[in-house]
C-alpha positions in Angstrom: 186.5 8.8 -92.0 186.6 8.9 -88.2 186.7 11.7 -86.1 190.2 13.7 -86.3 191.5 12.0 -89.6 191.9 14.1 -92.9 192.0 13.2 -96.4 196.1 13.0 -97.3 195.2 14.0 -100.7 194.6 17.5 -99.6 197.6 17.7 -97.8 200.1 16.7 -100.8 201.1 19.6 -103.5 200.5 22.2 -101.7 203.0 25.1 -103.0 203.5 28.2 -101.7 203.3 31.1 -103.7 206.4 33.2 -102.8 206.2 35.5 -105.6 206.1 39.5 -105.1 202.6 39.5 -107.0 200.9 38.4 -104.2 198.9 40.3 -101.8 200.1 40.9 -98.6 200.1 43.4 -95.8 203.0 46.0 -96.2 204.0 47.4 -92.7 205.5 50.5 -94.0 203.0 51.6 -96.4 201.8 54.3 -94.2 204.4 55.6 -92.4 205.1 58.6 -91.8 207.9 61.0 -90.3 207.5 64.5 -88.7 206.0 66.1 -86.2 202.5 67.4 -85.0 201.2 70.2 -82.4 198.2 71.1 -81.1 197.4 74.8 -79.8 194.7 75.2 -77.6 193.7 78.1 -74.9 193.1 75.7 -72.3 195.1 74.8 -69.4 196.9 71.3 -68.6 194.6 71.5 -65.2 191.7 72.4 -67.7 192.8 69.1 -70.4 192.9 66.7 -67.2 189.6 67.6 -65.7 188.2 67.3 -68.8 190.2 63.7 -69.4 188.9 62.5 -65.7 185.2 63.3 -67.0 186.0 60.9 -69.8 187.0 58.2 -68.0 184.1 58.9 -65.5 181.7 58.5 -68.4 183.0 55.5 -69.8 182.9 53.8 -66.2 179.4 54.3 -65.4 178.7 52.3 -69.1 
């Protein structure tokens, strides 16, 4: 066999499974509906200087 050619044998019957007992990724599985809060004593200044020290911590890595 050269370079680039395949073996037809492998490429003949090759069936694919469509039944429901096979494993696959479900998309909805975890979903979930609702809603969620945070409380916290700090300020939105206070959350955004702490934010920028974040960022300013992952840019000097």
């Amino acid at each position: 066999m050269g370079f680039g050619s395949y073996d037809e044998s492998e490429q003949q019957n090759q069936d694919v499974n469509d039944d429901d007992d096979s494993e696959g990724v479900t998309i909805h599985e975890n979903e979930h509906e609702g809603e969620i809060t945070f409380d916290t004593d700090a300020s939105t200044g206070e959350l955004v200087d702490q934010l920028a020290e974040i960022k300013d911590d992952t840019d000097e890595e």
